[in-house]
Structure formats: C-alpha cells, structure tokens
C-alpha positions as CSV (number, residue, x, y, z in Angstrom):
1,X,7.8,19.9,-6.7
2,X,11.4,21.1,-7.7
3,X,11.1,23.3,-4.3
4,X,9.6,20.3,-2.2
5,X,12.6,17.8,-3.3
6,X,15.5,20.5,-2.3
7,X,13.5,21.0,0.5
8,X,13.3,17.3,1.9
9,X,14.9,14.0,0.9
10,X,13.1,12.2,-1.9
11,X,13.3,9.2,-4.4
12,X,12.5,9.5,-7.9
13,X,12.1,6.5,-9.7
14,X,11.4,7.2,-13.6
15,X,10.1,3.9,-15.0
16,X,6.8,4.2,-17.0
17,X,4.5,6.5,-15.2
18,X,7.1,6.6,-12.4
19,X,6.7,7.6,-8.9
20,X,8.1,9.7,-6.7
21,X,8.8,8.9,-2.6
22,X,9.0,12.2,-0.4
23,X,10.0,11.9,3.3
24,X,8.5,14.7,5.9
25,X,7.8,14.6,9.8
26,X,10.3,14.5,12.5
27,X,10.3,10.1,12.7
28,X,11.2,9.5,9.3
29,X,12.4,5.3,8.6
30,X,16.2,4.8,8.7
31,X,15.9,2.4,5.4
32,X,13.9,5.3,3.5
33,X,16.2,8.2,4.3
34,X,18.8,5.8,2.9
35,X,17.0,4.9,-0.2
36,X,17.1,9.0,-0.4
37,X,20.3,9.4,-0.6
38,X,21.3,7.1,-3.3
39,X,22.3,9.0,-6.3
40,X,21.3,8.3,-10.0
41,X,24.3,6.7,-11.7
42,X,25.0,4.4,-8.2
43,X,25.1,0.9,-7.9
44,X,22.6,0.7,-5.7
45,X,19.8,3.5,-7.3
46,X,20.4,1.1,-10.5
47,X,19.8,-1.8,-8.2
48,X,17.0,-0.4,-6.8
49,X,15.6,1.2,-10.6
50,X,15.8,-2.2,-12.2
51,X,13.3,-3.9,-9.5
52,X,10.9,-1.5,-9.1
53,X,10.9,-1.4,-13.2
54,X,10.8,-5.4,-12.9
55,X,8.0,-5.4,-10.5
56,X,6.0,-2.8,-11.8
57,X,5.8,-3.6,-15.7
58,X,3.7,-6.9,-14.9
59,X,1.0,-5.1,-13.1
60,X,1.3,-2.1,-15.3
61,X,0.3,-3.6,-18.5
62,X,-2.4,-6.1,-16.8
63,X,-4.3,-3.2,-15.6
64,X,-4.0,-1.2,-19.0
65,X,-5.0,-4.0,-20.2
66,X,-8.2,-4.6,-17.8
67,X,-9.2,-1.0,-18.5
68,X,-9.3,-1.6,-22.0
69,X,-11.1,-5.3,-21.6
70,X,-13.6,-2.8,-19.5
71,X,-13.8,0.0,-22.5
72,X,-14.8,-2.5,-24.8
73,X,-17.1,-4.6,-23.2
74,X,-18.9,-0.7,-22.4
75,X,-18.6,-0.2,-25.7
76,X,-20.3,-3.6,-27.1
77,X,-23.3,-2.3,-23.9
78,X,-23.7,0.5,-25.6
79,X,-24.1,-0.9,-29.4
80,X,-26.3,-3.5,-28.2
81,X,-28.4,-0.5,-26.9
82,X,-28.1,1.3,-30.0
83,X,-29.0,-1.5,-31.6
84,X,-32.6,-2.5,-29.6
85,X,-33.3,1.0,-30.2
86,X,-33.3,0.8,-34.0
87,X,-35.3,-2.2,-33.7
88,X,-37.8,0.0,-31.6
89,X,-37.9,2.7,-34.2
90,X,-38.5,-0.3,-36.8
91,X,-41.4,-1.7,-35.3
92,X,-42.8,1.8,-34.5
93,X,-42.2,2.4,-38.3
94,X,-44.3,-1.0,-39.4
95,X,-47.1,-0.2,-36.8
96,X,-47.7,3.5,-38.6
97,X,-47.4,1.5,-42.2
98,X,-50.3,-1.0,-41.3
99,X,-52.0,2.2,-39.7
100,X,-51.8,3.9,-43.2
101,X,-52.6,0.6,-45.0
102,X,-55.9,0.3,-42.7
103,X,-56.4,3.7,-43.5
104,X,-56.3,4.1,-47.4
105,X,-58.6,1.0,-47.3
106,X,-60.9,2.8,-45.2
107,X,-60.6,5.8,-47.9
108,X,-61.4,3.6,-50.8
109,X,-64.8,1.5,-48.8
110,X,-66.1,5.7,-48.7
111,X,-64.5,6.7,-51.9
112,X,-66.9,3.9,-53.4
113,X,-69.7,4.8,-51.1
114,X,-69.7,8.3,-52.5
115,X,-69.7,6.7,-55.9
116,X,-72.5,4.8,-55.9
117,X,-74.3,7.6,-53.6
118,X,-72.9,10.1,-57.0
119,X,-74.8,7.4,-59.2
120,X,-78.0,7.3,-57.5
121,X,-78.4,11.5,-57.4
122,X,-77.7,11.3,-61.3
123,X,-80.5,9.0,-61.2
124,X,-82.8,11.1,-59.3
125,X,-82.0,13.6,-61.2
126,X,-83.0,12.0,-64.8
127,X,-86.3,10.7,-62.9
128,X,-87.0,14.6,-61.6
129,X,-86.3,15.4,-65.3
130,X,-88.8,13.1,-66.6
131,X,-91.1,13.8,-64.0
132,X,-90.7,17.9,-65.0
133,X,-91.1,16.9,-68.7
134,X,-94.4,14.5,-67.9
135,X,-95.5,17.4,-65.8
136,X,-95.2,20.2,-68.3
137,X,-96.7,18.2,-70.8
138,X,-99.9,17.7,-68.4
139,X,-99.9,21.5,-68.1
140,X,-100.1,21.4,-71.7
141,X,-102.9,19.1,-71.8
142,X,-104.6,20.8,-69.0
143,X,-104.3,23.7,-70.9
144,X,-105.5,22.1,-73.9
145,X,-108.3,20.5,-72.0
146,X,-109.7,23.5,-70.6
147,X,-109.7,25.0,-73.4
148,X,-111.4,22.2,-75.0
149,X,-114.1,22.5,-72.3
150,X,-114.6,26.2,-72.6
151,X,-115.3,25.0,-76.4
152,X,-116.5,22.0,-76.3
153,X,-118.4,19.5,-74.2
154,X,-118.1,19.7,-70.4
155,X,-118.8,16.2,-69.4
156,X,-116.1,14.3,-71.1
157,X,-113.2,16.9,-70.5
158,X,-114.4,17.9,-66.9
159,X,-113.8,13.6,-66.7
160,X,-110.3,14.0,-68.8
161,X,-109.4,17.0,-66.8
162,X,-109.9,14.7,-63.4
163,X,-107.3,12.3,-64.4
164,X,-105.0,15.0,-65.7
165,X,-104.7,16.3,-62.4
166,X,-104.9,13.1,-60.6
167,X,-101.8,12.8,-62.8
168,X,-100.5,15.8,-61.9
169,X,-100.8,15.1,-58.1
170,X,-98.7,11.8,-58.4
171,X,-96.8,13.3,-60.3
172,X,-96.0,16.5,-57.8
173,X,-95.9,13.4,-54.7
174,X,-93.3,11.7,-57.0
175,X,-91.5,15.3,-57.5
176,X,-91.6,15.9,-53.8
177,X,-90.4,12.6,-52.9
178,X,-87.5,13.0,-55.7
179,X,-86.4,16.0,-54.5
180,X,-86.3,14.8,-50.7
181,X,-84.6,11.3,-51.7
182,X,-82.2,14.1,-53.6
183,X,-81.7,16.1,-50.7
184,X,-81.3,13.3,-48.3
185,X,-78.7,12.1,-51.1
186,X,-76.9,15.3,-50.4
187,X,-77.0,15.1,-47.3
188,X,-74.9,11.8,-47.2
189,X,-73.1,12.9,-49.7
190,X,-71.8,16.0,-47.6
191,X,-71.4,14.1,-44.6
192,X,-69.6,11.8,-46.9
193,X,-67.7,14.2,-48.0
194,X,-67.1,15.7,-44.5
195,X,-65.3,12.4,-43.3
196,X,-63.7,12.0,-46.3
197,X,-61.8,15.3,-46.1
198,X,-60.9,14.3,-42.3
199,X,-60.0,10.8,-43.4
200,X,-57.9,12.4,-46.2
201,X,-56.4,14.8,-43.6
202,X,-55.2,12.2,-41.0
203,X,-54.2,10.1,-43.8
204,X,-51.7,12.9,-44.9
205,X,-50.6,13.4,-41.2
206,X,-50.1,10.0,-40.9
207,X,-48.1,10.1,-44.3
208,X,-46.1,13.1,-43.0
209,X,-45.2,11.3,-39.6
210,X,-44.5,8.0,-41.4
211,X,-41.7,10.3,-43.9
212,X,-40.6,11.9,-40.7
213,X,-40.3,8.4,-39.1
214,X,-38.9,7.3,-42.0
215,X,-35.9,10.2,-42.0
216,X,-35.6,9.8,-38.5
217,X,-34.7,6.4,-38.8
218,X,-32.5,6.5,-41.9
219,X,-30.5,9.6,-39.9
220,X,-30.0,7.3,-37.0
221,X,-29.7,3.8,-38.6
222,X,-26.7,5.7,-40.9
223,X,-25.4,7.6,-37.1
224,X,-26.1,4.0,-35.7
225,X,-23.7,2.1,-38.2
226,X,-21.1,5.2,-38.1
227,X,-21.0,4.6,-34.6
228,X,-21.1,0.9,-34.5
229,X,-18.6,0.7,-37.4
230,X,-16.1,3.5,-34.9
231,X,-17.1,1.3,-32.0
232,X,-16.1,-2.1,-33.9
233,X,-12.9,-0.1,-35.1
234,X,-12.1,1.0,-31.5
235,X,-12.9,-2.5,-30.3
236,X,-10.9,-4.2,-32.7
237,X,-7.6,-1.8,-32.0
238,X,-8.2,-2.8,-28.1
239,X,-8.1,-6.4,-29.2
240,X,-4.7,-5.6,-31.4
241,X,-3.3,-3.6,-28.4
242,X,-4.3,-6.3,-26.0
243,X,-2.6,-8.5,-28.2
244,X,0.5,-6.1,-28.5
245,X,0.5,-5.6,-24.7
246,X,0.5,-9.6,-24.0
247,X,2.9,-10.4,-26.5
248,X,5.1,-7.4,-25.1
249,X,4.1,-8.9,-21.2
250,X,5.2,-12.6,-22.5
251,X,8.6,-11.5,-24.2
252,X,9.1,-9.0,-20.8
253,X,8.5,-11.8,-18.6
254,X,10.6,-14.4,-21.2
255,X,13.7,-11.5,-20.8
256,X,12.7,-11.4,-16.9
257,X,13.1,-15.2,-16.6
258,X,16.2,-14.9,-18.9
259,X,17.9,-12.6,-16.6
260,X,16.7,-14.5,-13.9
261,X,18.8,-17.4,-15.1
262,X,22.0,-15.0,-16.1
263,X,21.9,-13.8,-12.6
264,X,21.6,-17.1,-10.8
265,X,24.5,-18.1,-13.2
266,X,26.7,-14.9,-12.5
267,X,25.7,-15.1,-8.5
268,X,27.1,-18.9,-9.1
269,X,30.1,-17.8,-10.8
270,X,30.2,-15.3,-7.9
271,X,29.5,-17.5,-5.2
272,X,32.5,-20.3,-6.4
273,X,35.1,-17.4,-6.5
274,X,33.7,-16.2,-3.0
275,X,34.1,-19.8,-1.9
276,X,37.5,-20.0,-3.5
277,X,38.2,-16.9,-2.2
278,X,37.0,-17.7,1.4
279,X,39.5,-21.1,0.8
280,X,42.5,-18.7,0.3
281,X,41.8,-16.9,3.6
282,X,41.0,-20.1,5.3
283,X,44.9,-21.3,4.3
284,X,46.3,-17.7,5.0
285,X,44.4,-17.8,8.1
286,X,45.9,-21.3,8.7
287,X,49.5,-19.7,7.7
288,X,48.9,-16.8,9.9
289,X,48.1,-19.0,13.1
290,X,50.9,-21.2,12.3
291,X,53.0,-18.1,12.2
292,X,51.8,-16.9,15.1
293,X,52.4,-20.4,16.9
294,X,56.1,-20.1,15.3
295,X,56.1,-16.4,16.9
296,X,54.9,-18.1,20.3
297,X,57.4,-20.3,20.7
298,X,59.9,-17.8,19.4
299,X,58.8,-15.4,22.5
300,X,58.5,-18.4,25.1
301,X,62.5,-19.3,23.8
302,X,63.3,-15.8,24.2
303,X,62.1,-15.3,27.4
304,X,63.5,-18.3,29.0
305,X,67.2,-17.6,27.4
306,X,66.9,-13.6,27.9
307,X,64.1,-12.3,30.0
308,X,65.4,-8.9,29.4
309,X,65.2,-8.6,25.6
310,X,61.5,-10.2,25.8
311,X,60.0,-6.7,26.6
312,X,62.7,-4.9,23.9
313,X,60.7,-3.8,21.1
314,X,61.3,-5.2,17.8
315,X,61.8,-3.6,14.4
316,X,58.8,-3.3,11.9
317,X,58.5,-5.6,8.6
318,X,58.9,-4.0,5.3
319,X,55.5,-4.5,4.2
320,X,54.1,-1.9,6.6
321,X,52.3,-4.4,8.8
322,X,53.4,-4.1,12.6
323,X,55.1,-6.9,14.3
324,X,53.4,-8.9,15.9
325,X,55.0,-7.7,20.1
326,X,54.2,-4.0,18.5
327,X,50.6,-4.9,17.4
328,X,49.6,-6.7,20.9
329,X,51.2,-4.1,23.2
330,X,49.0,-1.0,24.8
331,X,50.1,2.2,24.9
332,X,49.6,3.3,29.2
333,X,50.0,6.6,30.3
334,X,54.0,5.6,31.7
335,X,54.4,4.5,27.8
336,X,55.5,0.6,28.9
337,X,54.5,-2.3,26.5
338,X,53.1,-5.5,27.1
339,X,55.0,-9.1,26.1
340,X,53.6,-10.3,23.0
341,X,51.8,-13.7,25.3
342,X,49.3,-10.2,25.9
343,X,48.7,-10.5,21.8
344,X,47.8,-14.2,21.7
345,X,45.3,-13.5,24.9
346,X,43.4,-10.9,23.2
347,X,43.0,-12.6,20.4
348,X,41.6,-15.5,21.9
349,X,39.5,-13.3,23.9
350,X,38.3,-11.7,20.6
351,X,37.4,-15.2,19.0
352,X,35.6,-15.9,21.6
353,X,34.0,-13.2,21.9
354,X,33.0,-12.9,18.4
355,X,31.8,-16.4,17.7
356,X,29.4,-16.7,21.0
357,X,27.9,-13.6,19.8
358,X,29.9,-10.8,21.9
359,X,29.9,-8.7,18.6
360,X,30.5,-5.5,21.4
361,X,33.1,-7.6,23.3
362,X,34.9,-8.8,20.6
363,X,34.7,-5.0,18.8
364,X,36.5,-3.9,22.0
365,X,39.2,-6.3,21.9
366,X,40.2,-5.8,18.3
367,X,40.4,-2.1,18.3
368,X,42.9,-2.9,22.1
369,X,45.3,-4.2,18.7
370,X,45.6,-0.8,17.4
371,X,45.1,1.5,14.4
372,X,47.8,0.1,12.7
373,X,47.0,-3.8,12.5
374,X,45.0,-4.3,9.5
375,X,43.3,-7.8,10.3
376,X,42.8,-6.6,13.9
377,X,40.6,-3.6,11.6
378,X,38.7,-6.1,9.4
379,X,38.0,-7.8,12.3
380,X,36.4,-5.2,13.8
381,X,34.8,-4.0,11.3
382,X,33.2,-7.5,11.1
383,X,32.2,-6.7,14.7
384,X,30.5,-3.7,13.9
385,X,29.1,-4.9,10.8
386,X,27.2,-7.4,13.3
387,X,26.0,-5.0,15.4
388,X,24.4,-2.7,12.7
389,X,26.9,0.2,13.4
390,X,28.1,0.3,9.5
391,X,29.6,3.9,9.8
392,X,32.3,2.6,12.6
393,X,32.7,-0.4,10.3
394,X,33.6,1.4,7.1
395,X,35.8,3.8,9.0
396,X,38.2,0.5,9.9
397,X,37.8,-0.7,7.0
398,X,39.3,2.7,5.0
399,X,42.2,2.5,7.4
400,X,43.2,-0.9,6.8
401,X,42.9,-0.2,2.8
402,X,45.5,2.7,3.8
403,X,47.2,0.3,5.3
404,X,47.1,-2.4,2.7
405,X,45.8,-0.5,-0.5
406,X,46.7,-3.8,-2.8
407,X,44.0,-5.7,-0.7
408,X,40.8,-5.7,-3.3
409,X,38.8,-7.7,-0.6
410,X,38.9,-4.6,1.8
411,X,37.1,-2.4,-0.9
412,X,35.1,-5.0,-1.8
413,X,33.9,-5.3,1.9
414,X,33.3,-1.8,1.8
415,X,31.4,-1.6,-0.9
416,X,28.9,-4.4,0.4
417,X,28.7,-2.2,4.0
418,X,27.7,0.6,1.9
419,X,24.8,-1.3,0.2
420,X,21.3,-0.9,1.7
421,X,20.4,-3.0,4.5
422,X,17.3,-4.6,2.1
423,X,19.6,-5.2,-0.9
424,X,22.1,-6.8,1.6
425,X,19.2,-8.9,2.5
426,X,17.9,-9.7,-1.1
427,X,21.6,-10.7,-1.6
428,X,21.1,-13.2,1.4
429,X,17.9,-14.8,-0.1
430,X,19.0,-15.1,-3.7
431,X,23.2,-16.4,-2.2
432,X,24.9,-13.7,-3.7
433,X,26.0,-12.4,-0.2
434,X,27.0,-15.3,2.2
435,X,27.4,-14.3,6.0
436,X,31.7,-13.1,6.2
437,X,33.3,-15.3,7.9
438,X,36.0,-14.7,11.0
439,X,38.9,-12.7,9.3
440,X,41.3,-14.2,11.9
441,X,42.0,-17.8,13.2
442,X,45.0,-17.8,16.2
443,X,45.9,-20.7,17.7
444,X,43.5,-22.0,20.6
C-alpha cells in the first residue's frame, strides 16, 4: 500500500474504519487529483476530514447497529430451535415411560399367571402323592389278598381281588392323567417362563434406553440452558450496546446540530463583516472614481492650458502605487505613452466587459494596466477567477500583495482561490462565500 500511495496520488481519510481514495489511468477527475494533494494539517484536508467524519458516523453506527438487531434476532432462531428440540426429546422420554409402564404391567398379568400355574403343579403333585400312597397300599392289599387266597377261600378274595385292581386301574388312569395335567403344567410353565425372560429382557433394554434417554436429555437440557443463558447474555449486551450506540448516535447528531448552529452563527458573523467589508470597498471604490473624475478634469485642464506637458510623465506616489497617466499608458516598441483619457477608456472597456460576462475580454484589458497597478491585478484576477483559470488568478493576486503587502483582503482572496472548487461551492450553498464583487468602479 505504502509503495502504491508514493506511486500515485491518493487520499487517506482516517475516521473510524477509514477509507482510502487512489487515483490510476491516464483520465483521472481534475477535483480528485486536487482532493490528492491536500496535505494533513491544511485547511482544507480538515475541511474535508470533518465531513466525511460528519457524514459517515450516522450511517456507521445504524448499520453496526442493524448487524447486531440481525445477530440477535439469529440468535433468539436458534434458541427457539433449541428449545422445540428439548420438547421433542421430552415427549420421546414420556412415550418410552408409558412403554415401560405398559410393560411392567404386562410382567406382573404373567408373573401372576405363573403363580397360580406354580399353585396348581403343587396341587398335582399332593394328588400324585396320594394317588402313589392309595396305590401302594392296594399293592399291599393285593398282596395280602393273594395271599389270603392261596390260603384261604378263592371265591370271596378272587371277588376282593377284582375290585382291588379295578382300583388300581383308576387309580393308574388318575396317575396318568396327573402326570399329563403335570406335564402340560410344565409346559405352560416353561413357555411362561420363556416369555417372561424375553419380557424381562426388553423390559431392561427399554430401562437402559429410558436412562440413556434420560442422560441424554439432562446433558442437553443443562448444554441447552448454558447456551440459552450465553445466548440471553449476548442478547442482552446487543440490547445495552444498541442502547450505547443510539444514545452515542443522539448526543453525535445533538453536537452535529450544535455545530450546525455555531457555524450558521460564525458564517453570520462572517457574512455581516463581508458585507461591511464589501461597504468599505463600495465607499473606496466611490472615492477612487471620484478621484479619478478629479484626475479627469485635472488632465482635460492640463491639456487645454499646456498640450505639451499632457504627455510628460508624472512622478510616482509614496505609497508605491503608480499614478494614474503611468498606470493607463502602454509600453510600444518606440517606448511613447499614451494620455491618461487612454486609462479612463480601458477601464470602461473592462467594466463592461466584466459585467456582460466578457470574463476573457475584461481579463485582457486589466492586465493592458500593467504589473504594477494593484486594483487593475485584483481585477483580473476576478476575471480569471470567472473563467476557472485559478493558477493565472493567484499569480495577480501574489503580485498585488507584493505590491500592497498591508492589504489582508488580497490574502484572504487567495486563500479562498486556493480552496477546492466543491468546498467553494458548499460555501455558496450554506452563504459563507458570496459571489466577489467588481474590485473597481470608474466613472461611466
């Protein structure tokens, strides 16, 4: 950059994030290279600092403060998303609760089942018993009974042995029937048993997944309210800073208006000493005609007394300014002078000139008064001023300040040539730079 800006005029304005202006290309604008070459420190670069600072600050700190409006509205977005997705997690959370809930009463419908399944096998079980105690005790009495009958008489235990093992055969049938109502009891049992262990298995998934769900959301309900608490912080130092930056926009616009109001005072102040000021010249140019009508008739008496000592030259005045024979004559190539009616002409001509518009004309005519008339300078100056040519303006205008280095209004002049042609005309808008009027006034 450092390289860039020796290498080709630029404008560095330093005011918050500041901005820099660099010219390049063979048609560069006449305004911008002069912008360029104003120096830090000047009149003009301070001029020029103060509005682009002026201008800038209020749309600075409304878009900072947009772009902040913009971060926390995103940031409310993304809470309210944070927040629809905890209430997500909580109703997946409540569904897997009343899933366990439906569950475990499931378990306890079978746990019961099994019970009263448990219950009717012990029964079985004490009716297999009796049935193996009734049965050995008819082995027994068949025992007893055969024996009997190999002893005693065969009719009445062949008829005792019949019913014993009539007996004995409901007795096996009930045995049979026992055992297959205990196996079939089993059975259910095991099956029982079988859907029990599954039921107890995805009960204890479901358990595990509800603790996981349950971590899960406690991890991100406490992330959740980190965040939202960081997000409310962040939100609420936007607010403060949109506060800050509105009160500082308010009290910057308040000091804006203020110096608003200084200025239009000061460029008062200024305008009713330029007004006085332009009064003075008014009466000094009103002196100056009248001494130019006293010189007329001076040269008209001479003449008609002594034709001869018209064309003599006459001395110089003490202040350094020519007389005014010297200032209208023009040096020829023979080295003869003019009478001073010749002064009188020209400036007529000039007026003229000057106030139809002939800024060249009238330029011409003043310079014919030579280097060494100072008004016949500012006048053209004025000329040149009105034609845009401010270089050949501020040339007269240093040599009449030789000329007449007491005369403030001459450096004053120059210094509001020098300006920039878009302050000059900000200085038009705002009054503080009235159009100059005709330095001169000759008799017409």
């Amino acid at each position: 950059m450092d390289r860039l800006t020796a290498a080709h005029p630029s404008l560095t304005l330093d005011v918050e994030d500041g901005l820099t202006v660099m010219l390049f290309g063979p048609e560069q604008n006449d305004r911008l290279i002069r912008l360029a070459t104003l120096v830090p420190g000047s009149s003009g670069f301070s001029d020029l600092r103060r509005l682009f600072a002026r201008l800038g600050a209020s749309h600075y700190h409304e878009w900072r403060s947009r772009a902040e409006a913009a971060q926390a509205s995103l940031e409310r977005i993304r809470a309210e998303a944070a927040e629809r997705q905890l209430a997500g997690l909580r109703e997946q959370s409540q569904a897997l609760a009343e899933k366990l809930e439906s569950r475990e009463l499931a378990h306890d419908a079978r746990s019961e089942q099994v019970a009263a399944l448990q219950a009717r096998i012990s029964e079985l079980q004490d009716a297999l018993a009796r049935c193996l105690t009734e049965m050995a005790d008819l082995q027994r009495r068949h025992a007893e009974l055969e024996h009997a009958l190999a002893a005693g008489t065969a009719e009445g235990l062949r008829r005792s042995l019949d019913t014993a093992e009539t007996d004995l055969e409901v007795i096996r049938a009930e045995r049979e029937a026992l055992k297959q109502a205990q196996e079939q009891a089993e059975q259910t049992i095991a099956a029982l048993n079988t859907r029990t262990a599954a039921q107890d298995a995805e009960i204890a998934q479901l358990r595990n997944e509800i603790e996981k769900r349950d971590r899960d959301l406690a991890e991100k309900t406490k992330s959740h309210a980190a965040a939202l608490q960081a997000l409310q912080q962040e939100h609420d130092a936007a607010l403060a800073r949109e506060a800050e930056l509105s009160a500082k926009l308010e009290a910057m616009q308040a000091e804006h208006i203020a110096a608003l109001a200084a200025r239009d005072t000061s460029l008062g102040d200024k305008q009713r000493k330029l007004e006085s000021l332009e009064r003075d010249v008014s009466e000094l140019n009103a002196k100056l005609a009248d001494r130019f009508n006293e010189l007329a008739v001076l040269t008209r008496m001479l003449e008609e007394r002594d034709p001869k000592a018209a064309v003599s030259p006459r001395p110089k005045e003490k202040t350094g300014q020519p007389s005014a024979k010297t200032a209208a004559t023009k040096t020829t190539g023979a080295g003869t002078e003019k009478p001073v009616r010749n002064l009188l002409d020209v400036l007529n001509r000039a007026r003229t000139a000057f106030h139809t518009g002939d800024y060249a004309t009238a330029a011409n005519l003043f310079d014919s008064l030579g280097p060494d008339h100072v008004m016949g300078l500012r006048s053209a100056a004025e000329a040149y001023d009105r034609l845009g040519s401010a270089n050949e303006a501020i040339s007269r205008l240093k040599r009449a300040a030789e000329l007449d280095p007491a005369n403030a209004a001459i450096t004053r002049r120059i210094h509001e040539i020098s300006r920039p042609n878009w302050l000059r005309r900000l200085g038009n808008k705002t009054g503080a730079l009235k159009e100059r009027p005709f330095p001169i006034k000759v008799p017409g």
